[in-house]
Legacy VTK file of the C-alpha trace (Angstrom):
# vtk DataFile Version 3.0
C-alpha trace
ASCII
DATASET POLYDATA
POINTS 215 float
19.302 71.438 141.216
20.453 67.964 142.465
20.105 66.648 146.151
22.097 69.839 147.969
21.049 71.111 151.253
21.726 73.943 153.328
23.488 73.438 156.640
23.123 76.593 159.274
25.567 76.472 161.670
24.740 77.171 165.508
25.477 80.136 167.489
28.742 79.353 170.502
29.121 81.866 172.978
32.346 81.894 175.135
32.810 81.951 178.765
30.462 82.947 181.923
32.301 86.808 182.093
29.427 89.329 182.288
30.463 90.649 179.143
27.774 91.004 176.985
28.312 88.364 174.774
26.114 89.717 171.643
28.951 90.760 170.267
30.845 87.302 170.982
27.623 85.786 169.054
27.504 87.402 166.072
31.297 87.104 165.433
31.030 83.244 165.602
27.658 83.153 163.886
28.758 80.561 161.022
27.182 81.446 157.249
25.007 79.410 155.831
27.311 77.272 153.782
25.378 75.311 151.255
26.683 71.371 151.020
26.846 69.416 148.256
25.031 65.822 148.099
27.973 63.572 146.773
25.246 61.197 144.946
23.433 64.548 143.035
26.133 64.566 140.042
25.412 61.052 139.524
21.554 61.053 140.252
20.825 63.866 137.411
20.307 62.120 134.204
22.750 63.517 131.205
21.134 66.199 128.898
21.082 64.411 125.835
22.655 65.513 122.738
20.579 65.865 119.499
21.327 64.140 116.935
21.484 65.360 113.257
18.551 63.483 112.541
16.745 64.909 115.861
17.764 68.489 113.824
16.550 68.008 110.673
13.134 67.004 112.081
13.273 70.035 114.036
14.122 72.112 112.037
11.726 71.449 109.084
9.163 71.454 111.936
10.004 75.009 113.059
9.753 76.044 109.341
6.670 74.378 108.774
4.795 76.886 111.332
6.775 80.284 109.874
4.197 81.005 106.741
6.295 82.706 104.189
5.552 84.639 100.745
4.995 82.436 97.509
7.044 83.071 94.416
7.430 81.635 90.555
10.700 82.114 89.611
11.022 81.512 85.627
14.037 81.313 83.078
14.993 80.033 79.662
16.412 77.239 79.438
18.153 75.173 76.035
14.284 73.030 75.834
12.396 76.422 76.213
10.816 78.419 79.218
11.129 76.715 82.946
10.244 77.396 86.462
9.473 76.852 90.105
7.899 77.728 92.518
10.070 78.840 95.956
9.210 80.161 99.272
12.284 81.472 100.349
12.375 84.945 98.444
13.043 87.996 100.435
14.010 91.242 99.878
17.662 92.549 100.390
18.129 96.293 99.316
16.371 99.032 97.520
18.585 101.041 96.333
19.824 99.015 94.337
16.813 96.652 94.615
18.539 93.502 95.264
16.590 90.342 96.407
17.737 86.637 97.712
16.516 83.052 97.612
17.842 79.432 97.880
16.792 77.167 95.940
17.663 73.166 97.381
18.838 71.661 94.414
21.151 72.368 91.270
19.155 70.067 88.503
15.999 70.206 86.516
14.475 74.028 86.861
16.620 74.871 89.183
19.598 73.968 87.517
18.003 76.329 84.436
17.784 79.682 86.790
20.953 78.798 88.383
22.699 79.006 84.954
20.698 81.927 83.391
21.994 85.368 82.854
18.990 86.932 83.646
15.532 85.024 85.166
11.937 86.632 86.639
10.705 86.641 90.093
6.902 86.427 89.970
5.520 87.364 93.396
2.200 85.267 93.794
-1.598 86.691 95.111
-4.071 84.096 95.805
-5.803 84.654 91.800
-2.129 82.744 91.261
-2.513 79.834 93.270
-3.075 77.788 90.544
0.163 78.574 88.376
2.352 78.167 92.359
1.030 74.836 92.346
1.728 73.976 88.301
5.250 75.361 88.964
5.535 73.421 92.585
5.513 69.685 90.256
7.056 68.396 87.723
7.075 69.802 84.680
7.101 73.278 82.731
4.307 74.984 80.810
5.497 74.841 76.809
6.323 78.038 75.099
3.022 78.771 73.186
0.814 77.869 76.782
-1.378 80.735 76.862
0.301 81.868 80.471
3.103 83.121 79.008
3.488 86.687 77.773
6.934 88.764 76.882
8.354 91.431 78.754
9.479 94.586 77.103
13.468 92.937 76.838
11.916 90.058 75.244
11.868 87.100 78.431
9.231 85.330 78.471
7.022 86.430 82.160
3.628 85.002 83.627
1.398 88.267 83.049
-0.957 86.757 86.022
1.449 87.430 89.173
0.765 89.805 91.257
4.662 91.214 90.037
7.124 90.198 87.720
10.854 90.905 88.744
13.315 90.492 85.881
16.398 89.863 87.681
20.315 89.076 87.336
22.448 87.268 89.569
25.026 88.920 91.839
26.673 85.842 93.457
25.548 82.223 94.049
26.607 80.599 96.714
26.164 76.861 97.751
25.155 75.670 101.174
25.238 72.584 101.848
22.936 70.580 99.453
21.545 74.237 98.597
22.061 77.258 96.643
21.662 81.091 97.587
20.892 82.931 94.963
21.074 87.142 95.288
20.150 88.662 92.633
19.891 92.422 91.335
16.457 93.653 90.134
16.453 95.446 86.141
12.913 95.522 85.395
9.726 95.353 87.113
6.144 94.924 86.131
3.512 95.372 89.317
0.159 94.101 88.215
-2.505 96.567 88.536
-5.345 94.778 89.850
-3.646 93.122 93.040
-5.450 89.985 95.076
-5.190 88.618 98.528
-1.565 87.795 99.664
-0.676 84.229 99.186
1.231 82.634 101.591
2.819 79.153 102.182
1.914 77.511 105.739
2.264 73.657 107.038
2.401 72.649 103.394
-0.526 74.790 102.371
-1.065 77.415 100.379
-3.310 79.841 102.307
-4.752 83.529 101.169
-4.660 86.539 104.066
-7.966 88.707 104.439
-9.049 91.411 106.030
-9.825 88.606 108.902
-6.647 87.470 109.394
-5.628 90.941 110.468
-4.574 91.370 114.123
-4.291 95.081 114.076
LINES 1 216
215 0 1 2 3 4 5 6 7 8 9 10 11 12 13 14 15 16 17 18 19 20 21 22 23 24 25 26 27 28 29 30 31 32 33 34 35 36 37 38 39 40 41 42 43 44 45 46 47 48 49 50 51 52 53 54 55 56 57 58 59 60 61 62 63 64 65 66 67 68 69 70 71 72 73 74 75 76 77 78 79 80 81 82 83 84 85 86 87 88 89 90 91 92 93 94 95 96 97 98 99 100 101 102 103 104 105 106 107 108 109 110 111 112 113 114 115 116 117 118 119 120 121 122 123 124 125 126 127 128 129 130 131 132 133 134 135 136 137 138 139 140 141 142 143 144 145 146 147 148 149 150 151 152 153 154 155 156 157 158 159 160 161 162 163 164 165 166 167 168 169 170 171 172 173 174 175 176 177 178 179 180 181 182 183 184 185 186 187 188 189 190 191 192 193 194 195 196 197 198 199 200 201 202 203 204 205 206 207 208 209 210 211 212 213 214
C-alpha cells in the first residue's frame, strides 16, 4: 500500500547514576510509528470506475458461463398458437407450485404470453432440442403443425417436452427493458419417457450425461 515506511525510534537512557537503567529504557522505548510517504496518495493510480457499457459486457459475460435449464413457453395469441423459447425459468414454490421467468421484451411472442390468461411452460430434454431452437427464431409453428397436441382444458401444448406446465400469471412486473413473469401452476403433464437434461451454455445448447456427473 503506497510508498509508507516504518520508522523505529532509538532507545535514550538518562544520566550516569548506577541505577539500573532497564527500566529508564523501556519507558522511553518509542513505538514503531509507521510514516506516511507524502507522494504515495498521488503515486497510486485511481481505481477506475466501470462504465455502464464496461457492465453490460460483464455481465452478459458472467451469464454466458452459468448454463441454465431450457424452456418453450407457448400461448394463444389473436393469429393462432405462439412461443419462445427462454432460459430464465425457475422454480418458486410448491405448495402452491408457483414458477418465474423474464422474458426481455414486450412484442411479438412475448408480447402474446405477456397478455394471455393462461400460457404452458414446456421444460425441454435433449429429444427437444430441435423444437428450443424452432421456438429460439422467428416465427411460430401454424395451428395444424403436427407438434401441437391439446391439453385436457383445451390449450394447445407441445406433447414432445419433457413437461408441459399450464400456467397463470400472478403478477408481471417490468425491469428495465424486461419483464418478470410469476406465474401459478394449474395443470401439469410430465412426459413418461424422459431424455438427457438440456441445458443452455455460451450460446449452446448442450445435453448432461452420466459423464458430466461430478459426484
Amino acid at each position: 500500500m503506497g510508498g509508507g515506511r516504518e520508522h523505529r525510534g532509538h532507545t535514550h537512557e538518562r544520566g550516569t547514576t548506577t541505577t539500573d537503567t532497564t527500566d529508564a529504557a523501556a519507558a522511553h522505548q518509542q513505538p514503531d510509528v509507521p510514516r506516511t510517504d507524502p507522494t504515495s496518495a498521488a503515486a497510486a493510480p485511481a481505481a477506475a470506475e466501470a462504465t455502464p457499457a464496461d457492465m453490460t459486457a460483464a455481465y452478459k459475460a458472467a451469464f454466458r458461463g452459468h448454463p441454465a435449464g431450457v424452456a418453450v413457453i407457448t400461448a394463444e395469441g389473436p393469429d393462432g398458437p405462439t412461443g419462445l423459447t427462454a432460459s430464465s425459468v425457475a422454480s418458486v414454490a410448491v405448495d402452491p407450485p408457483v414458477l418465474v421467468f423474464s422474458l426481455s421484451t414486450n412484442s411479438g411472442s412475448a408480447g402474446v404470453v405477456l397478455g394471455a390468461p393462461v400460457f404452458v411452460v414446456h421444460l425441454m430434454d435433449a429429444r427437444g432440442v430441435a423444437l428450443a431452437k424452432r421456438f429460439a427464431s422467428t416465427g411460430s409453428p401454424a395451428a395444424d403443425d403436427p407438434i401441437w397436441d391439446r391439453l385436457p382444458s383445451g390449450d394447445r401444448y407441445l406433447p414432445d417436452a419433457a413437461s408441459a406446465l399450464r400456467c397463470r400469471p400472478l403478477s408481471t412486473t417490468p425491469i428495465g427493458s424486461s419483464t418478470v413473469v410469476v406465474a401459478e401452476v394449474l395443470d401439469i403433464v410430465v412426459g413418461s419417457d424422459r431424455g438427457e437434461p438440456l441445458v443452455y451454455h455460451n450460446r449452446e445448447f448442450h445435453s448432461l450425461t452420466d459423464r458430466s456427473r461430478l459426484s
